[in-house]
ZAMIVEX-750889 format. One line per 5 residues: for each residue x, y, z of C-alpha. Coordinates in steps of 0.05 Angstrom, whole numbers. Example, Ala and Ser with C-alpha at 12.3 -4.5 7.8 and 13.67 -1.06 7.14 Angstrom:
2
246 -90 156 | 273 -21 143 .
This chain:
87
2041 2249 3128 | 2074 2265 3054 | 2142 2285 3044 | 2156 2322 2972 | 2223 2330 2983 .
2257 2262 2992 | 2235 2256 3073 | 2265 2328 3096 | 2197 2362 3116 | 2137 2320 3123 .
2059 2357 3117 | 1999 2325 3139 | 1941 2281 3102 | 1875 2255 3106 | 1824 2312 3126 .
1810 2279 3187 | 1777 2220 3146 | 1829 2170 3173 | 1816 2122 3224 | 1851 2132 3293 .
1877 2062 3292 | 1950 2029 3275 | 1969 2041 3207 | 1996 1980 3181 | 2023 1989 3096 .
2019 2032 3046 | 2011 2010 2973 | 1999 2050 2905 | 1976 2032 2840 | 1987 2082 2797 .
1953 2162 2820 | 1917 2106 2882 | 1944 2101 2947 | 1915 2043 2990 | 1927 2046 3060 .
1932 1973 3116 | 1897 1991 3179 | 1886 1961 3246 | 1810 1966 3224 | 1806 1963 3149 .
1833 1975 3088 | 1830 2054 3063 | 1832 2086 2987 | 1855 2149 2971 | 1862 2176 2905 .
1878 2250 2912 | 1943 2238 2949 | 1922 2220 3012 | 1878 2291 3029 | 1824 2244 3031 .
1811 2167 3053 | 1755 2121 3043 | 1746 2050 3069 | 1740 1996 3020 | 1740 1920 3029 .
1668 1915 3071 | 1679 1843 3065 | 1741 1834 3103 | 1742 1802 3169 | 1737 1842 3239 .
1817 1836 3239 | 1873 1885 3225 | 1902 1885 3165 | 1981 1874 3159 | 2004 1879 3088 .
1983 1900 3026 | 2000 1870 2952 | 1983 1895 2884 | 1980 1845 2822 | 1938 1836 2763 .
1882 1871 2776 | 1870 1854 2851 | 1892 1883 2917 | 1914 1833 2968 | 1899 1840 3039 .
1941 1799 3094 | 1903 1811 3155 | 1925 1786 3227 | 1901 1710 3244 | 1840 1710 3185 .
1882 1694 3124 | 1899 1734 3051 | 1841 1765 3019 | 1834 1788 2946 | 1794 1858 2927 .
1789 1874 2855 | 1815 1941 2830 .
């Protein structure tokens, strides 16, 4: 869902290219959304009308949380530790 008007009306995103599964966090890094799911770790970069899984190295595990700094992405998934994805 996106809201352009502060949370009063809400439209909805992704095209169908998002996973049915628990969605988790949301981060963005600049015009980049990256999205925490139950099954992996999603990239949008046209405001969320699309998704596309990144992270193929990450566990079997759902991912929690969802940290930006210097460069890298940090991934806290649930019971298989942080992992680090470079932008």
């Amino acid at each position: 869902m996106r809201s352009t008007d502060g949370g009063t009306t809400w439209t909805a995103v992704g095209g169908g290219s998002l996973p049915n599964a628990q969605l988790n966090c949301l981060a963005a890094h600049g015009a980049t959304l990256y999205l925490a799911t139950a099954t992996d770790v999603m990239r949008s970069t046209d405001q969320g009308a699309t998704w596309t899984t990144i992270g193929q190295t990450l566990p079997n595990a759902p991912v929690m949380q969802l940290q930006i700094s210097n460069g890298f992405l940090y991934a806290s998934t649930f019971g298989r530790g942080l992992w680090r994805l470079s932008l």
